[in-house]
C-alpha positions in Angstrom: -3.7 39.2 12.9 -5.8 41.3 10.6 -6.4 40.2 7.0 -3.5 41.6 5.2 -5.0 41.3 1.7 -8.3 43.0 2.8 -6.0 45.4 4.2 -4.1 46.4 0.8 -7.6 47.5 -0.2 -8.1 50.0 2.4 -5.3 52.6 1.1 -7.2 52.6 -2.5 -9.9 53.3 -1.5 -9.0 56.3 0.8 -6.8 57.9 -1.5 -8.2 57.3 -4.7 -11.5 57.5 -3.8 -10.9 61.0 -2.8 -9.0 62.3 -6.1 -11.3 64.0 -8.0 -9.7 63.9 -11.2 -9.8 59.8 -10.9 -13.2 59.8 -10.2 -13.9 61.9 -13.4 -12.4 59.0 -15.4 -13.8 56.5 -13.8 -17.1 58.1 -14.6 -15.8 58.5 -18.5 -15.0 55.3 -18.6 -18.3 53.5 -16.8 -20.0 55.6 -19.5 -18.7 53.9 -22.3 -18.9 50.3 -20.6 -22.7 51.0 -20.1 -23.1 51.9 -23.7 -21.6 48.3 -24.7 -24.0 46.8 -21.8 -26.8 48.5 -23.3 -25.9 47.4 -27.3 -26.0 43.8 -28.4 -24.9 45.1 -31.5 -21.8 46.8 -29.8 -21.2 43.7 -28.3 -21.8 41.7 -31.3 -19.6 43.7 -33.2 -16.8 43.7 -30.5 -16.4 40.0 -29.8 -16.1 39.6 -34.1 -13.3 41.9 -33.9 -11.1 40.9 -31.2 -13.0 37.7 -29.7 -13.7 39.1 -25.9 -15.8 41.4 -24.3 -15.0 44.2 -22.0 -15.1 43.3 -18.1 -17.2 45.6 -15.4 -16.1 46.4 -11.6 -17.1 43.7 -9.1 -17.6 43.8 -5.6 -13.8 43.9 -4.6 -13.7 47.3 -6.5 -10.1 48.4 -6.7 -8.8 44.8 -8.1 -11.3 44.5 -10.6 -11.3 48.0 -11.5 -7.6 47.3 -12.2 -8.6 44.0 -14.5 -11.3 46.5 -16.4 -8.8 48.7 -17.1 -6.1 45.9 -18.2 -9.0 44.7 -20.4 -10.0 47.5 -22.1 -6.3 48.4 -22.5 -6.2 45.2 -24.0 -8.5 45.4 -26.7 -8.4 49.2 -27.0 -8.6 49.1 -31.2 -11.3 46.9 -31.5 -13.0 49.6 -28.7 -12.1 52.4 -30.9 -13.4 51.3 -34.2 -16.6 50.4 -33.0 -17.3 53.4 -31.0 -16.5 54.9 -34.4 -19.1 52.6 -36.3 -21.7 53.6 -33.6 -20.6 57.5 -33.7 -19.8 57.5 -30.2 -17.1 59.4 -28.3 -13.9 57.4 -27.8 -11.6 57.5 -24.8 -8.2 59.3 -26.7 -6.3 60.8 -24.6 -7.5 59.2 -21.6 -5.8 55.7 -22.6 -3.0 57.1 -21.1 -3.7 58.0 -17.6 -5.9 54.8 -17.9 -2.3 53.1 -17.8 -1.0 54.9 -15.5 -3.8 54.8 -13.1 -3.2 50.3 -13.6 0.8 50.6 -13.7 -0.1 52.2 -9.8 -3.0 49.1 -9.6 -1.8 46.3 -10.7 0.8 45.3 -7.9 -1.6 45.6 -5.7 -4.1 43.0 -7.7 -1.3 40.2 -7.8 -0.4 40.8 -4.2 -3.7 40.5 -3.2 -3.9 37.4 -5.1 -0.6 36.0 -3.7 -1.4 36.9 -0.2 -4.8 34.9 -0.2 -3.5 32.0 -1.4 -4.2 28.7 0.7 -1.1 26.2 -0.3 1.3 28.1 1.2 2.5 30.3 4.1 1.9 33.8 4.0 2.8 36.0 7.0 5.9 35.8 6.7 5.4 37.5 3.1 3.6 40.3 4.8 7.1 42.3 4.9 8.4 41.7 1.6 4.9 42.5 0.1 4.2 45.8 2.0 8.2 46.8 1.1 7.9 45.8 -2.8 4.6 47.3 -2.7 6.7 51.1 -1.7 9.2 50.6 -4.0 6.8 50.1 -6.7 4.5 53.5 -5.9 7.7 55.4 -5.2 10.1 54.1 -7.5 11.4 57.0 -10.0 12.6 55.0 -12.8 11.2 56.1 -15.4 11.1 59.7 -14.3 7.6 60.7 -15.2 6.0 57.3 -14.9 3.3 59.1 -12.5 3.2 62.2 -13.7 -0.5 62.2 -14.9 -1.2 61.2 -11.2 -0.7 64.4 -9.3 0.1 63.5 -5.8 -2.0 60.2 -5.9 1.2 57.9 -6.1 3.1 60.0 -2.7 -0.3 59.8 -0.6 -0.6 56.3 -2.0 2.5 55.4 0.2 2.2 57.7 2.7 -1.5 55.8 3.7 0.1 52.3 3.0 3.2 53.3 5.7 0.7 54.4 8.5 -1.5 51.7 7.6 1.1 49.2 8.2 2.9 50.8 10.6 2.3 47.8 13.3 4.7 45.8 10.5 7.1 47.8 9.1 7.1 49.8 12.4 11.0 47.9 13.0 11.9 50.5 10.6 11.5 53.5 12.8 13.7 53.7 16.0 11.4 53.7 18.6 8.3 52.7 16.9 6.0 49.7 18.4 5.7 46.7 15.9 4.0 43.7 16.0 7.3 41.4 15.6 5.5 38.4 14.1 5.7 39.2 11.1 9.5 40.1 11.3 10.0 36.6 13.3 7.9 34.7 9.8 10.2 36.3 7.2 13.2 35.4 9.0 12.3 32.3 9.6 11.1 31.3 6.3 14.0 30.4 4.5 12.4 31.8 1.1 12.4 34.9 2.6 15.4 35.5 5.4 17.2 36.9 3.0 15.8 39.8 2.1 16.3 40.8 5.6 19.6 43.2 6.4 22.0 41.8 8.7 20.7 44.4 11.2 16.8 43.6 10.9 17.8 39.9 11.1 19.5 40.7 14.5 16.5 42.0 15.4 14.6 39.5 14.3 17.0 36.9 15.7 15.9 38.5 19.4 12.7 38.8 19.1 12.4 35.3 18.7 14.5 34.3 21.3 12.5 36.6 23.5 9.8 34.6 22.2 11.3 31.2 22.9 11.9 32.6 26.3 8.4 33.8 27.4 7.0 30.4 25.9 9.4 28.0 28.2 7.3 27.7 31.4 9.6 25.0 32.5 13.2 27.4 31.9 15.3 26.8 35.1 16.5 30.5 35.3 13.4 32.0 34.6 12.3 35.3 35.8 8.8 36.6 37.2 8.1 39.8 35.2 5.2 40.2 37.4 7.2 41.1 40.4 8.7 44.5 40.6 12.4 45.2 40.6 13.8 47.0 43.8 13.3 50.8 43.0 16.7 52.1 43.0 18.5 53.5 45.7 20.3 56.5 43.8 19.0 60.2 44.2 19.6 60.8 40.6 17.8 57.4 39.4 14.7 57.6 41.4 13.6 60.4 39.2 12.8 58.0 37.1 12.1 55.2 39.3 9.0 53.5 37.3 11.1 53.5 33.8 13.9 52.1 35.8 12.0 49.2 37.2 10.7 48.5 33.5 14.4 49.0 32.4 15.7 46.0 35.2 13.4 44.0 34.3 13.9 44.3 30.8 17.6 44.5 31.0 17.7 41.0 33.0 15.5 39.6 30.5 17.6 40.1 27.5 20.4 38.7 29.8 18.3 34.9 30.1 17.6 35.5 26.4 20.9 35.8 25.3 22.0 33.1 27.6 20.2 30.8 26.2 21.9 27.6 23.8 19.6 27.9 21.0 20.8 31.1 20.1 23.4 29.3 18.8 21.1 27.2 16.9 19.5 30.6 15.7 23.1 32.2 14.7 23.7 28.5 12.7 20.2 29.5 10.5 21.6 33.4 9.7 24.6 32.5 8.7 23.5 29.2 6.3 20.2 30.0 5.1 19.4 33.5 5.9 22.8 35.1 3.8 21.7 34.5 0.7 18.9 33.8 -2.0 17.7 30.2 -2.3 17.9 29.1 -5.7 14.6 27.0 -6.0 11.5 27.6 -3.7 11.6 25.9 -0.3 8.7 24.0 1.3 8.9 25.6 4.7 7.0 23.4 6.7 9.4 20.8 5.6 12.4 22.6 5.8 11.8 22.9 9.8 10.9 19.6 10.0 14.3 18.5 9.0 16.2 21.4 10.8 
């Protein structure tokens, strides 16, 4: 599986990269950060007045571009007067779009962060952070929260959808998906619920299918390798190749469904999959006991 955190990345760069008017204030704003670099008394004077320092872009450019904005958000006063002590141009108006251009940042910083952490499982939080992650660029409470954006924040999403597709792809009828990641959300009971009853369905047989491919000792099991009979009706044998695949598929979902852990699967949904757990859960745990 690709490296979803790396991945979040991608999308920034694409889109912002490319929007002319972002790159303009990035360039305003590198300006004045080089003017503090280049003045220890800038400096000096900065860290008297409000104890830090401004931070620069890093390597992993769109997350610490996000924390140099937060920063200089932070201490934007202390900024102010001593570009006004050193008769240098301040930033004014551009604070603004500066906090726009983080509110449309910043979820994808503490994802990031959250999705490379090592004490805990996290594919199956690959859903719920790609999902959050929409809602957040295409939420329209409040109104004109991205109005100094342009059309950043709707090719923002548009990117993160395609780029994803191969997760979210369950979405779309017909789509291909890679149902792992549907299979770890569901299964993690942290995160079943934020399933609908219909993707849990779907989850619910893509596991089984799962179960199924990965008995080699199941008594009624089917060879997919051999082809079904090509059928024997005028109409039908129009489409005699998608009707083999359709048999075969068809009888499949038959063994799967036949199957007595679906019932143990059902059990899951309809305890731990309905409804939020009130403390976190340790998932490796959890399965050990269930």
């Amino acid at each position: 599986m690709d490296c979803t955190a790396h991945s979040l990345q991608l999308p920034l760069r694409k889109v912002i990269d490319g929007d002319p008017e972002l790159g303009e204030l990035r360039h305003k704003v590198f300006s004045l950060l080089n003017k503090f670099a280049k003045s220890e008394l800038a400096t000096r004077s900065l860290r008297e007045k409000c104890g830090l320092k401004l931070l620069f872009p890093g390597v992993t450019r769109w997350n610490s571009l996000c924390m140099t904005y937060d920063r200089l958000l932070e201490i934007r006063q202390s900024v102010d007067e001593v570009c006004i002590e050193r008769n240098w141009a301040t930033l004014g108006e551009l604070y603004e779009k500066i906090e726009a251009v983080c509110g449309l940042l910043r979820p994808f910083l503490n994802f990031t962060n959250f999705l490379q952490g090592e004490k805990y499982p996290t594919t199956s939080s690959v859903i719920p952070t790609i999902l959050s992650l929409l809602l957040e660029i295409e939420s329209p409470e409040p109104i004109d929260r991205w109005r100094l954006l342009g059309d950043v924040p709707t090719l923002l999403a548009a990117e993160v959808r395609d780029r994803f597709s191969h997760v979210i792809g369950y979405q779309r009828t017909g789509a291909s998906f890679d149902s792992t990641y549907l299979v770890a959300t569901f299964l993690n009971p942290n995160t079943g619920y934020l399933l609908s009853k219909s993707e849990q369905k779907l989850a619910r047989r893509e596991l089984l299918i799962m179960m199924y491919k990965g008995d080699a000792n199941e008594e009624n099991s089917i060879d997919l390798s051999e082809p079904s009979p090509t059928p024997s009706s005028p109409f039908v044998s129009r489409f005699s190749r998608l009707a083999r695949v359709a048999t075969v598929t068809h009888r499949l979902e038959e063994m799967v469904e036949s199957r007595t852990d679906g019932e143990e699967v059902k059990s899951y949904m309809s305890t731990f999959a309905c409804v939020a757990p009130t403390v976190e859960i340790n998932v490796v745990a959890f399965w050990k006991i269930h």
